[in-house]
py3Dmol code that shows the C-alpha trace and the ligand (Angstrom):
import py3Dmol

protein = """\
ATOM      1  CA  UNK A   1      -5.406 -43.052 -21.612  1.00  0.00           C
ATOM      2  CA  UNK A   2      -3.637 -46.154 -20.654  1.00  0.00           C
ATOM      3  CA  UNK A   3      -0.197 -46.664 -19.846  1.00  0.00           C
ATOM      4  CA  UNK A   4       0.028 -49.542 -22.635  1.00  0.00           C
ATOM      5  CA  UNK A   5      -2.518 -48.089 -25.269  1.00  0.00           C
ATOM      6  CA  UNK A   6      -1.951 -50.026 -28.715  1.00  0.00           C
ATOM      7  CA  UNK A   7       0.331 -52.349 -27.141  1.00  0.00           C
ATOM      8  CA  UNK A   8       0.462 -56.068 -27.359  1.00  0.00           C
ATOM      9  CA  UNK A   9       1.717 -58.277 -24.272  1.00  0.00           C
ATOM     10  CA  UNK A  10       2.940 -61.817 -23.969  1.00  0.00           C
ATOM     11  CA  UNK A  11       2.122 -63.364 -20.345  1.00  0.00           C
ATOM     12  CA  UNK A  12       3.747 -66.516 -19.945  1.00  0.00           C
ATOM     13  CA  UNK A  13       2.161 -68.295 -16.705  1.00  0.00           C
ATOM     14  CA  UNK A  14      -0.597 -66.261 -16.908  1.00  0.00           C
ATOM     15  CA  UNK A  15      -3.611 -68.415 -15.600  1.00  0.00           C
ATOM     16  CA  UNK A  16      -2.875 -67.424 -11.799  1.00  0.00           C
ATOM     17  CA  UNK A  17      -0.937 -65.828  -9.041  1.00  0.00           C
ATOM     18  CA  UNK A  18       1.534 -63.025 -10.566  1.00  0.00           C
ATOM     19  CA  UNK A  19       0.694 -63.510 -14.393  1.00  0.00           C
ATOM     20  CA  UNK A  20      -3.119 -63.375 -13.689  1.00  0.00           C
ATOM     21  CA  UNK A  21      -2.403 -59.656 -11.450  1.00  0.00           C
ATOM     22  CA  UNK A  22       0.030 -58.972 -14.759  1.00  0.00           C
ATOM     23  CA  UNK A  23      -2.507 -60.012 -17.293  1.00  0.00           C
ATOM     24  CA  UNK A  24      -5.498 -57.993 -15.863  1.00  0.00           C
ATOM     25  CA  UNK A  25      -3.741 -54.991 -14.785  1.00  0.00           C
ATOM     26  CA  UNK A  26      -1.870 -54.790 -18.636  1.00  0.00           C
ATOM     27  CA  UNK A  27      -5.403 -55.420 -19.952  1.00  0.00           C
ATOM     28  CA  UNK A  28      -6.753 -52.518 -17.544  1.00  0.00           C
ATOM     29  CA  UNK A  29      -3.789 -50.174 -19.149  1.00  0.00           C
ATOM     30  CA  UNK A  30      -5.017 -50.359 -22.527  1.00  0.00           C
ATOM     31  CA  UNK A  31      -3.111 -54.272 -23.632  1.00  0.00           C
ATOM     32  CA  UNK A  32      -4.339 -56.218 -25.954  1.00  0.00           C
ATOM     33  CA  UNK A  33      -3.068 -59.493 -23.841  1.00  0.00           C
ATOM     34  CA  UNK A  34      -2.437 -63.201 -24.924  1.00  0.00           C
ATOM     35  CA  UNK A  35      -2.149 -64.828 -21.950  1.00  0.00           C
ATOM     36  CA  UNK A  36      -0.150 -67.953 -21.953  1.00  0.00           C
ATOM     37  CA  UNK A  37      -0.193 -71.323 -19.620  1.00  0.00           C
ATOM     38  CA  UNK A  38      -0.200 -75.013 -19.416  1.00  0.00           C
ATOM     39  CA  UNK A  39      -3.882 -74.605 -16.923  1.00  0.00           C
ATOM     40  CA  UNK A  40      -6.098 -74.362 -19.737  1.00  0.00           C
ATOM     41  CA  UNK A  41      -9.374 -74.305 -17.996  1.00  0.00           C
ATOM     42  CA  UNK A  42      -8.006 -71.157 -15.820  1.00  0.00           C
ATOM     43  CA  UNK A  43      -6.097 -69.346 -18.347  1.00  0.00           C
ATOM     44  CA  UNK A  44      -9.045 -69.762 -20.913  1.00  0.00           C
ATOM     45  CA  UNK A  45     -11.596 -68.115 -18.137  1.00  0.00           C
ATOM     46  CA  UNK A  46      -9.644 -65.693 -17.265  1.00  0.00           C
ATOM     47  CA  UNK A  47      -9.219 -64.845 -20.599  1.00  0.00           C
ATOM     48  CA  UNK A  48     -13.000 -64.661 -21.430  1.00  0.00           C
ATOM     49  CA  UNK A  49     -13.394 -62.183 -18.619  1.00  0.00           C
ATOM     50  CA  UNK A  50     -10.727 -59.804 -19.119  1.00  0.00           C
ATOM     51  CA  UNK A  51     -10.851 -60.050 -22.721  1.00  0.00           C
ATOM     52  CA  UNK A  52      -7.460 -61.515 -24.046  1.00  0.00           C
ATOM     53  CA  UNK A  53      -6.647 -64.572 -25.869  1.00  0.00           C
ATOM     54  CA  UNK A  54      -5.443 -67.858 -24.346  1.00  0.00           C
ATOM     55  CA  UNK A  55      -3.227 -69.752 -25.789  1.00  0.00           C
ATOM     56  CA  UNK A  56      -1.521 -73.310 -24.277  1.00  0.00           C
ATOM     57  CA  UNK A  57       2.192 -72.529 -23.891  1.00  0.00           C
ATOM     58  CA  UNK A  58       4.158 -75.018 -22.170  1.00  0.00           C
ATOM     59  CA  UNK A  59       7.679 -72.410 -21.908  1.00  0.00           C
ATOM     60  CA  UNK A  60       9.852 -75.467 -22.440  1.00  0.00           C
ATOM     61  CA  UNK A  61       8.986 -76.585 -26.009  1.00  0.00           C
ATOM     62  CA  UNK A  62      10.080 -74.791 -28.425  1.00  0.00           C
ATOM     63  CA  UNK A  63       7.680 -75.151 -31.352  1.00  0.00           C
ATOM     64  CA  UNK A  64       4.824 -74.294 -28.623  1.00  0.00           C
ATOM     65  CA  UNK A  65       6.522 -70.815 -28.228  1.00  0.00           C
ATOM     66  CA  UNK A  66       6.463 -70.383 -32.160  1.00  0.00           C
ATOM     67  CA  UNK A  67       2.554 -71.492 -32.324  1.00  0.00           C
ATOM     68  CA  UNK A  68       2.220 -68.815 -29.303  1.00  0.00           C
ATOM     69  CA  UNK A  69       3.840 -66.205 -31.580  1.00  0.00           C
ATOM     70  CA  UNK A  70       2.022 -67.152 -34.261  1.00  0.00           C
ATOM     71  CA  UNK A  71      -1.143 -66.749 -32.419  1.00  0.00           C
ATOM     72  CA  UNK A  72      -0.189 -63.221 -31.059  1.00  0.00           C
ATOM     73  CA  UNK A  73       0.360 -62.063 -34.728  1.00  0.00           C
ATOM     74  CA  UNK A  74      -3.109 -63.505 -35.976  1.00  0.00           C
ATOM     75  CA  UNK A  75      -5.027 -62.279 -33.364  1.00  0.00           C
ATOM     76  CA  UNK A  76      -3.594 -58.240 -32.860  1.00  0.00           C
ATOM     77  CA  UNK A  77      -0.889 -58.175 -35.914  1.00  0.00           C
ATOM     78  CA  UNK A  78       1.975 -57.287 -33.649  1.00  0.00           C
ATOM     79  CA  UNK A  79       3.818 -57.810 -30.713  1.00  0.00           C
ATOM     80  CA  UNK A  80       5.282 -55.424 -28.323  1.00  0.00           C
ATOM     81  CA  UNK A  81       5.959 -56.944 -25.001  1.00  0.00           C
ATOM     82  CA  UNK A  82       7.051 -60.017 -23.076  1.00  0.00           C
ATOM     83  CA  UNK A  83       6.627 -61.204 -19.671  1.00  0.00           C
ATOM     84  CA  UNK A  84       8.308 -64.619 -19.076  1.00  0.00           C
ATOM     85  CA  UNK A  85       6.251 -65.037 -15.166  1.00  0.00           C
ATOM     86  CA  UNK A  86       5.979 -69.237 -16.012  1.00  0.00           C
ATOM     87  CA  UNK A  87       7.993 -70.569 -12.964  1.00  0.00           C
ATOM     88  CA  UNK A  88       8.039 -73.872 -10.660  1.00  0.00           C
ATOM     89  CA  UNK A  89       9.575 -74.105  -7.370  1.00  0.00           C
ATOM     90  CA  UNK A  90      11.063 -77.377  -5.491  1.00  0.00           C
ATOM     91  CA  UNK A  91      12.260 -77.704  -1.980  1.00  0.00           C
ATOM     92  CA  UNK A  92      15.177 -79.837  -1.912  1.00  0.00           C
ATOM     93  CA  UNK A  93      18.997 -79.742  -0.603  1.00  0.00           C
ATOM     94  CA  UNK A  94      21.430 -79.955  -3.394  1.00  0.00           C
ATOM     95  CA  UNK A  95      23.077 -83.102  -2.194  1.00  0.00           C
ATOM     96  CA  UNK A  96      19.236 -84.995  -2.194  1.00  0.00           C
ATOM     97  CA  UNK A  97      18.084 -83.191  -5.099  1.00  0.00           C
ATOM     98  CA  UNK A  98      17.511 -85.981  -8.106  1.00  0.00           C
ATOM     99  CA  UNK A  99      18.786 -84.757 -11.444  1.00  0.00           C
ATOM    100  CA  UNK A 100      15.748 -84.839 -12.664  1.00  0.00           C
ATOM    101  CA  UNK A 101      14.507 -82.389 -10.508  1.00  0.00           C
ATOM    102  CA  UNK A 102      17.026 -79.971 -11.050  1.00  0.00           C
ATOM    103  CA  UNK A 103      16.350 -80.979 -14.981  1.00  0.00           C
ATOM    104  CA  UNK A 104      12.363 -80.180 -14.706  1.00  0.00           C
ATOM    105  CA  UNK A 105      13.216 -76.882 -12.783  1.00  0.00           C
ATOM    106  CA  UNK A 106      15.521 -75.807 -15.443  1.00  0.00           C
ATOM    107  CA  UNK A 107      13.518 -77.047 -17.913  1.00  0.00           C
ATOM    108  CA  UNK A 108      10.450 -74.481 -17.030  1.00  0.00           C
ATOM    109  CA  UNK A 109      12.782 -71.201 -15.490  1.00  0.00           C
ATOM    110  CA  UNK A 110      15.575 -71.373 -17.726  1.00  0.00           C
ATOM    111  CA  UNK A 111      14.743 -72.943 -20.661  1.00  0.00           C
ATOM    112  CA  UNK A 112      11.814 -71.302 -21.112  1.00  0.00           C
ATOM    113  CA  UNK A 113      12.610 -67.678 -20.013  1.00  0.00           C
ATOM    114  CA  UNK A 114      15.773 -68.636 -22.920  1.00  0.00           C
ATOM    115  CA  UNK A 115      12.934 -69.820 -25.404  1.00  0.00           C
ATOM    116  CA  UNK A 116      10.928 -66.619 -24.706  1.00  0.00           C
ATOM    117  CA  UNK A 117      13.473 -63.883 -25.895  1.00  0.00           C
ATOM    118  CA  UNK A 118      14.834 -66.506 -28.105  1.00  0.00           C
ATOM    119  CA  UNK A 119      11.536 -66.649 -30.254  1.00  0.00           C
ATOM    120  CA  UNK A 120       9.432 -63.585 -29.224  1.00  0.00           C
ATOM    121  CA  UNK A 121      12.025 -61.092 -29.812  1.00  0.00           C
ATOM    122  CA  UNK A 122      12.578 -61.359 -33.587  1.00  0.00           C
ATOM    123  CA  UNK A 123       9.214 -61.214 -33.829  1.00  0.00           C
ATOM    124  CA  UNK A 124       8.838 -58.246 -31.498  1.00  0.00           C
ATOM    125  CA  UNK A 125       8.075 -54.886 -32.772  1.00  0.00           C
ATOM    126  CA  UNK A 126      11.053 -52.513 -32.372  1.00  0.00           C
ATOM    127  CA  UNK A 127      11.215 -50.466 -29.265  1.00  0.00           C
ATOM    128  CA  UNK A 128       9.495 -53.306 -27.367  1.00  0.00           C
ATOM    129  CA  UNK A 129      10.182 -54.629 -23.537  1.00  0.00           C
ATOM    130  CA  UNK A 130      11.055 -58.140 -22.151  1.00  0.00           C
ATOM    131  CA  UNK A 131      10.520 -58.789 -18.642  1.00  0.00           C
ATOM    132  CA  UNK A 132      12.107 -61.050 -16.888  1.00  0.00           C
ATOM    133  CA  UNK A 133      10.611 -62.797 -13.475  1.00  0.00           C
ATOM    134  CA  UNK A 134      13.593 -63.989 -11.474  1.00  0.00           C
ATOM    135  CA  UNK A 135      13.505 -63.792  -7.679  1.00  0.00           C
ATOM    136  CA  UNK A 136      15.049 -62.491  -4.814  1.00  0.00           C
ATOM    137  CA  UNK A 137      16.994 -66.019  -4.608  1.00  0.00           C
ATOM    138  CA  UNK A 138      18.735 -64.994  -7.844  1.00  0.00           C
ATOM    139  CA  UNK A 139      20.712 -62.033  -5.658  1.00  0.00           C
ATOM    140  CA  UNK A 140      20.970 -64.094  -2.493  1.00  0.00           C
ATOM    141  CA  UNK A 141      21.323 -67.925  -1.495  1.00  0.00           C
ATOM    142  CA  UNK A 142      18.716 -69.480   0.242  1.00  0.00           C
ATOM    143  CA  UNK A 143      18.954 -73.278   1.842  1.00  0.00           C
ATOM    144  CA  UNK A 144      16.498 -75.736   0.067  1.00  0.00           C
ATOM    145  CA  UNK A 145      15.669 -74.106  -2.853  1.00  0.00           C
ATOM    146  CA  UNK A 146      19.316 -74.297  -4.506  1.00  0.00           C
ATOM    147  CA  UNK A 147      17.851 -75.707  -7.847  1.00  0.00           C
ATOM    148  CA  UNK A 148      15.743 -72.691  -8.067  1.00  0.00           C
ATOM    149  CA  UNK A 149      17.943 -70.323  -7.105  1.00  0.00           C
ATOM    150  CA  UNK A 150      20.686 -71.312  -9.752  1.00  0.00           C
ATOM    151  CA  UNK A 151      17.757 -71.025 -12.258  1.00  0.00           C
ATOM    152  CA  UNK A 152      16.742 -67.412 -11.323  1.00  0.00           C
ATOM    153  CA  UNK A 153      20.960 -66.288 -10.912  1.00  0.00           C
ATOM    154  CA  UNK A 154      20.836 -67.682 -14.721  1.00  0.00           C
ATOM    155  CA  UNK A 155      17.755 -65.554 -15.486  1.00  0.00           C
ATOM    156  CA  UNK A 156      19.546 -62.371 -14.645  1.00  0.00           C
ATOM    157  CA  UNK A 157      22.869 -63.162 -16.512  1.00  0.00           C
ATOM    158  CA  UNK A 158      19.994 -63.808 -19.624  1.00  0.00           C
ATOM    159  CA  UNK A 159      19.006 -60.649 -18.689  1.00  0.00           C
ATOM    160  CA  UNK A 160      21.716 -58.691 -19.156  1.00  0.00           C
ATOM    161  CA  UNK A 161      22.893 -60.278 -22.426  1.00  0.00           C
ATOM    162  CA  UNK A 162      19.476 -59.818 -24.443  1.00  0.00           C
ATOM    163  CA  UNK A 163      19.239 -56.010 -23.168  1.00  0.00           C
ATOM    164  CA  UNK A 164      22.940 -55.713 -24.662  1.00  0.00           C
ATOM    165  CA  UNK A 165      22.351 -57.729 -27.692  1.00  0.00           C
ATOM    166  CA  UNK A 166      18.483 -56.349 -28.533  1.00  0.00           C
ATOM    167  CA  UNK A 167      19.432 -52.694 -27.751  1.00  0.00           C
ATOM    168  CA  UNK A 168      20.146 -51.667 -31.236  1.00  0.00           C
ATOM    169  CA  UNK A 169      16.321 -52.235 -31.561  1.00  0.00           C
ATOM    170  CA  UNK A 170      15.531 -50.015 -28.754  1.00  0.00           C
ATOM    171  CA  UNK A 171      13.675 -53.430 -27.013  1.00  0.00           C
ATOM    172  CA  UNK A 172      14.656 -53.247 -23.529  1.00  0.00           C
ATOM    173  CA  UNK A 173      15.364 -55.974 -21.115  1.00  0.00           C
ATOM    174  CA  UNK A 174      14.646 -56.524 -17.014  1.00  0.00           C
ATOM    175  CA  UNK A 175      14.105 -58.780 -14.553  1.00  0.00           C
ATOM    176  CA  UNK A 176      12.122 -58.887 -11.339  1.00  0.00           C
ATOM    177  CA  UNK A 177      13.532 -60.280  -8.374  1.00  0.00           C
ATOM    178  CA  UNK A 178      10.053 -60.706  -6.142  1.00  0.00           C
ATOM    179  CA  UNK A 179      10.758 -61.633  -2.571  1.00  0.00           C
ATOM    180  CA  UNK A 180       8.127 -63.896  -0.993  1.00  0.00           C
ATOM    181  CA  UNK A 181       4.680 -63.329  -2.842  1.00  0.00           C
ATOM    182  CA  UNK A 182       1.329 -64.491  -1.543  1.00  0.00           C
ATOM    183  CA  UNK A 183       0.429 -66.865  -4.458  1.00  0.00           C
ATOM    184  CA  UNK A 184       0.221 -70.791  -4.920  1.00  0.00           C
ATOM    185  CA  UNK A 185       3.753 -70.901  -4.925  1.00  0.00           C
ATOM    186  CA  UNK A 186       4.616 -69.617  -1.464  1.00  0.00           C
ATOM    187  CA  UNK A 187       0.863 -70.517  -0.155  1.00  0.00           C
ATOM    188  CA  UNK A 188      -0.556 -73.875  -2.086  1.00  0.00           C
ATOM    189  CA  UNK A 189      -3.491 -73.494   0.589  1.00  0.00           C
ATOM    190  CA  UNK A 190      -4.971 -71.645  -2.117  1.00  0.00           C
ATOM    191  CA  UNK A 191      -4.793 -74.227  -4.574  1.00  0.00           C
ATOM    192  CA  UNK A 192      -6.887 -76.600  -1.561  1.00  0.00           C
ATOM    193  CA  UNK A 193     -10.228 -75.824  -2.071  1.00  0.00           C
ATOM    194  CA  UNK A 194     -10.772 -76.975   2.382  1.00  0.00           C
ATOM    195  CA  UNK A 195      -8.362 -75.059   3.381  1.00  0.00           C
ATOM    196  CA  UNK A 196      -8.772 -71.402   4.434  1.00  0.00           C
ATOM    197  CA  UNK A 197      -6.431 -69.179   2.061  1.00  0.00           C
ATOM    198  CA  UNK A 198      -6.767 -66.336   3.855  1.00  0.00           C
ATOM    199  CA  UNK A 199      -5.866 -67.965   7.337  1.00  0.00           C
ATOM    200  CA  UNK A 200      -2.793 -69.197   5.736  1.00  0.00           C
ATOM    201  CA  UNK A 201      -2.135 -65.904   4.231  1.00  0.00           C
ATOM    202  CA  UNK A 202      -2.678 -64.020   7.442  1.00  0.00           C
ATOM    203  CA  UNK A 203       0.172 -67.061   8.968  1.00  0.00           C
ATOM    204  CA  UNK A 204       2.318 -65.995   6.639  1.00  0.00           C
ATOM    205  CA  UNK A 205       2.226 -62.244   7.628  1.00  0.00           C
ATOM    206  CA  UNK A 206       3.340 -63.311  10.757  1.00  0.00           C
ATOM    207  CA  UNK A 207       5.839 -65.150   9.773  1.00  0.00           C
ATOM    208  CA  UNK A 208       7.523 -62.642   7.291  1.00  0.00           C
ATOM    209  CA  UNK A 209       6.853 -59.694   9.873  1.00  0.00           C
ATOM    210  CA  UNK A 210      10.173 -61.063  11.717  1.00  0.00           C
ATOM    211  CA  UNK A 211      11.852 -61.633   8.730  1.00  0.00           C
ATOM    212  CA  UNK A 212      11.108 -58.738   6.092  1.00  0.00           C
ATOM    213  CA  UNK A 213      11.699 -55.158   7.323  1.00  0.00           C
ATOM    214  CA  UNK A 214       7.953 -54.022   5.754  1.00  0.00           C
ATOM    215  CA  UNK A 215       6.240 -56.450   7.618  1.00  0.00           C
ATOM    216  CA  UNK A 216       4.683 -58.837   5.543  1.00  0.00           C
ATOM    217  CA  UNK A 217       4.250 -61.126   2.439  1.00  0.00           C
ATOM    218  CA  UNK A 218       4.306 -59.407  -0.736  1.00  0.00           C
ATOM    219  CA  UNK A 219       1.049 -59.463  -3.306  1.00  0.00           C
ATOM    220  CA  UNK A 220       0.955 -60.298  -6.439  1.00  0.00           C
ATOM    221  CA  UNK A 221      -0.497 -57.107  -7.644  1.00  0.00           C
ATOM    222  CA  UNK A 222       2.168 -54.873  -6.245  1.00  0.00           C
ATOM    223  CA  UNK A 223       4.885 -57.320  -8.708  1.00  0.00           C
ATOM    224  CA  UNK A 224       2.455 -56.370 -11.257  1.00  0.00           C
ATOM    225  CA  UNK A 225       2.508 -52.471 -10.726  1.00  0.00           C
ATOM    226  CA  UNK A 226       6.600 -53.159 -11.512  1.00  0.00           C
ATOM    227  CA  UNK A 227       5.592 -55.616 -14.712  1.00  0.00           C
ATOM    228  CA  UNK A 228       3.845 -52.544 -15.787  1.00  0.00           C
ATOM    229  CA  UNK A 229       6.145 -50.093 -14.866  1.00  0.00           C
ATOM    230  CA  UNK A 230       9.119 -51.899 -17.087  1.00  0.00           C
ATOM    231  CA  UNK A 231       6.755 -52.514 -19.852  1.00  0.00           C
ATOM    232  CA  UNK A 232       5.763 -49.057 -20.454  1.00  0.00           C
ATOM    233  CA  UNK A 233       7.277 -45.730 -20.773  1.00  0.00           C
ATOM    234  CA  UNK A 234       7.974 -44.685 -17.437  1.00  0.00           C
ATOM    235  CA  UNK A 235      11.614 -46.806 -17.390  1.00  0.00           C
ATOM    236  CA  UNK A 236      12.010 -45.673 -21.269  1.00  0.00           C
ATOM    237  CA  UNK A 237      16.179 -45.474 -20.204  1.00  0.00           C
ATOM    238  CA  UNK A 238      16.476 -48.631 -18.415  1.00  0.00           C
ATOM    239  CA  UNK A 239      17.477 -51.641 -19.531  1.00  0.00           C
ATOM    240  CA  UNK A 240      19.297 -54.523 -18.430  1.00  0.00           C
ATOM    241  CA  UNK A 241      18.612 -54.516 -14.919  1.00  0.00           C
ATOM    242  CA  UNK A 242      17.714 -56.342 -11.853  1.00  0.00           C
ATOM    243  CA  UNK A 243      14.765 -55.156  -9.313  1.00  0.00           C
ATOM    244  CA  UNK A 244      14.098 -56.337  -6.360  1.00  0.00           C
ATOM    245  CA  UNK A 245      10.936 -56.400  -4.983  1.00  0.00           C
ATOM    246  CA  UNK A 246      11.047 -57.676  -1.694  1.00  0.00           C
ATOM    247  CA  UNK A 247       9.678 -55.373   1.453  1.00  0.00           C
ATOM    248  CA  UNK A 248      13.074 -54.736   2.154  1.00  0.00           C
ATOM    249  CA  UNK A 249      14.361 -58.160   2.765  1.00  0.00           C
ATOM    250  CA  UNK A 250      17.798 -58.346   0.939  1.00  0.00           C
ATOM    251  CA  UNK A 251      18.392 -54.625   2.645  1.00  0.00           C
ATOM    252  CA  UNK A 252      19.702 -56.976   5.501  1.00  0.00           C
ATOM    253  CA  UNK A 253      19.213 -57.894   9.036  1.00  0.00           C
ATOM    254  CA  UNK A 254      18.264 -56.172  12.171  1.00  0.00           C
ATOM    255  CA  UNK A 255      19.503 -57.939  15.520  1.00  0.00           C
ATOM    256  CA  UNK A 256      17.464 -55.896  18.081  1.00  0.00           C
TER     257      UNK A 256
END
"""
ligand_1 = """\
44
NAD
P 2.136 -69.695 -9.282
O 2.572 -71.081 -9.038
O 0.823 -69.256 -8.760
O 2.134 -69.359 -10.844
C 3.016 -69.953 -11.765
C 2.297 -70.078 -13.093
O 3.223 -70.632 -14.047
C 1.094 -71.022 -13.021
O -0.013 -70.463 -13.672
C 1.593 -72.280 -13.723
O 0.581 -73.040 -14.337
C 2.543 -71.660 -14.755
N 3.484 -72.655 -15.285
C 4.179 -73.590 -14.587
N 4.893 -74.343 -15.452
C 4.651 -73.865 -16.685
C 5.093 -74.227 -17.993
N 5.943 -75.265 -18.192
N 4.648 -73.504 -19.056
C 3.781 -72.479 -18.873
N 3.311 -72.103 -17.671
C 3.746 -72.787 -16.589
O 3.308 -68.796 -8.679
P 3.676 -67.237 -8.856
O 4.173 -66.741 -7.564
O 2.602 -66.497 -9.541
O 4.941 -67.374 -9.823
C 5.182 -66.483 -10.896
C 6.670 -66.267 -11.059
O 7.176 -65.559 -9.930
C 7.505 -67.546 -11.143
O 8.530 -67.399 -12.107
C 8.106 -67.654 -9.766
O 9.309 -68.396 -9.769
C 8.331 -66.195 -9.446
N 8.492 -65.875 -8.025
C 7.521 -66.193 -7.115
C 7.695 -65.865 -5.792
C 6.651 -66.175 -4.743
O 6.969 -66.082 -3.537
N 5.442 -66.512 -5.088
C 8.861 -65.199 -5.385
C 9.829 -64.895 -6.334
C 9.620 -65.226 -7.655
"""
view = py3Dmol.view(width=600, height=400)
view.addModel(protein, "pdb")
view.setStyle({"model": 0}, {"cartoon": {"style": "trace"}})
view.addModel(ligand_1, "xyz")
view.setStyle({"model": 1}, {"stick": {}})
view.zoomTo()
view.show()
């Protein structure tokens, strides 16, 4: 039996990194999954092969959202869960950042993680889960990514208000606040077909072994394993609530 028998899952940003680990491993546990992106050719393979629906879902439009829902109910009659992974990350200080950088940013994080509970949870069977992916910059500054971070802070005060206001439904609310995550995001050599992912990956396990207390970057499957583990019944009483996922990294610093 699988931990999401009967069960069917919105992935929003599905195509790669953490919503491709989320979409397969849901699939694995029994989903029916309708995976959700703006990389059509990716998202529509890795579709085919895990057998799930794709459907093009740019998180910041609206009426896309509604034609996602739409297509969730056609294809499996129901909808039961909600994982709003679709993010985009640019370096900047806040004093150089263009406005309409910090407009695209919240466009995508915000807006669409708004859009998300705003459409899929009147929709959403009762007793259903949303899952929200914020970040371990939305407990904790970090220089250069300030347009970011103020997204993912917003995602967790989101948070909190649909789990208050969707309670009397039993749907229950969360957010994941991933520290640094070996995907395109934190490693784009793996969106460079010359480069050598896994040298760049093995890099970056150096450089997080001095800064995060377990030693290394984070995978996406292991955000995944906590996807599933606030989607399903095993975190039936919580609701409303930050986790951080991060090797240890917020827990502080060590200076010997
Ligand atoms: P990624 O860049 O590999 O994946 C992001 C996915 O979102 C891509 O498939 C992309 O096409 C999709 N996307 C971007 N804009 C979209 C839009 N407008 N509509 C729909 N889909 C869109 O990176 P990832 O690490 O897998 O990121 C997943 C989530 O995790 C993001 O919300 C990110 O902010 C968050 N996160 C990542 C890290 C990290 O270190 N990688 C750390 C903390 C939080």
């Amino acid at each position: 039996m699988g931990k999401l028998d009967g069960r069917v899952v919105i992935v929003t940003g599905a195509a790669r990194g953490q919503g491709e680990q989320e979409a397969r491993l849901f699939r694995a546990e029994g989903a029916e999954v309708v995976l959700a992106d703006v990389l059509d050719e990716q998202g529509e393979a890795l579709a085919r092969e895990i057998g799930g629906r794709y459907v093009h879902l740019d998180v910041g439009e609206e009426e896309a959202w509604r034609a996602a829902v739409a297509v969730a109910k056609e294809a499996y009659g129901r909808v039961d869960g909600l994982v709003n992974n679709a993010g985009i990350l640019r370096f900047n200080s806040l004093v150089d950042t263009p406005l309409d950088e910090f407009m695209q940013v919240v466009r995508v994080n915000q807006v669409g993680c708004f859009l998300g509970v705003k459409t899929v949870a009147p929709a959403m069977e009762d007793g259903g889960t949303i899952v929200n992916t914020a970040s371990y910059t939305a407990v904790t500054g970090m220089a250069a990514v300030g347009t970011y971070a103020a997204t993912k802070h917003a995602i967790l005060g989101l948070t909190r208000v649909a789990a208050l206001e969707l309670a009397d439904r039993r749907i229950r609310v969360n957010a994941m606040c991933p520290g640094a995550i070996d995907t395109a995001m934190s490693n784009p050599a793996q969106l460079d077909p010359t480069a050598d992912a896994e040298e760049t990956s093995r890099a970056l396990d150096e450089l997080y072994r001095k800064l995060v207390p377990l030693g290394r970057i984070g995978r996406p499957e292991e955000v995944a394993r906590l996807a599933l583990f606030l989607t399903c019944e095993d975190s039936s009483y919580i609701t409303g609530q930050p986790f951080v996922i991060d090797g240890g990294w917020l827990a502080g610093v060590s200076v010997i």
